[in-house]
Each structure stands twice: as structure tokens, then as C-alpha cells.
N, C-alpha and C positions, 0 to 999 in steps of 0.2 A: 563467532563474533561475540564479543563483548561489550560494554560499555558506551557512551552517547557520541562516539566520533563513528559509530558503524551506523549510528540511524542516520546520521549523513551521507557516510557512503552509500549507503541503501539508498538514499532518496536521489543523489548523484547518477547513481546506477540504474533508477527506475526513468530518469529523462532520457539518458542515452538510449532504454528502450525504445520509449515514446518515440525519440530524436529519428529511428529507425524506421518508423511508422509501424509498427508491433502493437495493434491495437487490441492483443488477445493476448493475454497469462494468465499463468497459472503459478502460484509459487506452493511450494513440497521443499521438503526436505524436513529437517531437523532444526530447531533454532527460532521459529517462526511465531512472534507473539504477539500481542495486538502494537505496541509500540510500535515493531518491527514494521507488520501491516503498512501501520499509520503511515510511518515515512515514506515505505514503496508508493504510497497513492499518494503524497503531497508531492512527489516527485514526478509522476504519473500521468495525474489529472491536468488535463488541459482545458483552457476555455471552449474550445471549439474541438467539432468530434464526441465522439464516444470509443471508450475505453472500458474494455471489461475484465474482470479481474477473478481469476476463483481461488479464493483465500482458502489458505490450508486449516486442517481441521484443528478449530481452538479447544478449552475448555468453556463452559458457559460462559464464566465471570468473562473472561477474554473476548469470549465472539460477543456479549453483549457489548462490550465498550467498544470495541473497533465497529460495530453498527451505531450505535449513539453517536461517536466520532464522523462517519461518514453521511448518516442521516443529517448532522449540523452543520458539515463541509456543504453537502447538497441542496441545502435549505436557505443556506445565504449566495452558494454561486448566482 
């Protein structure tokens, strides 16, 4: 995947999770960057419930920002 029409689909694809009630992932593979992250959990994240997520292994700079990202999602839900 390439390009900012895939963090849609990601984030498209992380409701129809949800939609499933699939309240445990995991995402692996290849590809997988905080952006990426990003959209799967703004797709994801729902008001009500808990959803848990184990994010694939970033580099620093990456897994810092997708936690600052998540930490400030978390802090104003």
C-alpha cells in the first residue's frame, strides 16, 4: 500500500473489524507505520467498549508518535 487513499482504507477496514465485534488485534506484517497505526485506531476506536490493539514493532521515532497520537486521542475522548 501506498499513498493517503490506503489510510482510508485502513481506517474503512478497521470499522468493519470493530462492526464484527473483534475487540482484539493484532496487526504484523510489512507496511505498518505510525500513520498506518493511526488510521487503523481512528477506525477502530469506539465510544463505548474497549478495544485492544498490539501494534507492530515500530522504530523509536514511530512508536513515539503513534503514542503521543493515542495518548491525545485518549485524553480528550
Amino acid at each position: 500500500m501506498n499513498g493517503t487513499d490506503d489510510l482510508g482504507l485502513i481506517q474503512r477496514a478497521a470499522r468493519k473489524v470493530d462492526g464484527l465485534g473483534i475487540k482484539h488485534v493484532q496487526l504484523s506484517g510489512e507496511g505498518w507505520d505510525a500513520d498506518r497505526c493511526w488510521a487503523f485506531w481512528q477506525g477502530y476506536k469506539a465510544p463505548k467498549g474497549i478495544r485492544k490493539v498490539e501494534w507492530p514493532d515500530l522504530d523509536d521515532a514511530q512508536r513515539q508518535e503513534l503514542d503521543n497520537r493515542l495518548m491525545i486521542i485518549d485524553w480528550v475522548a
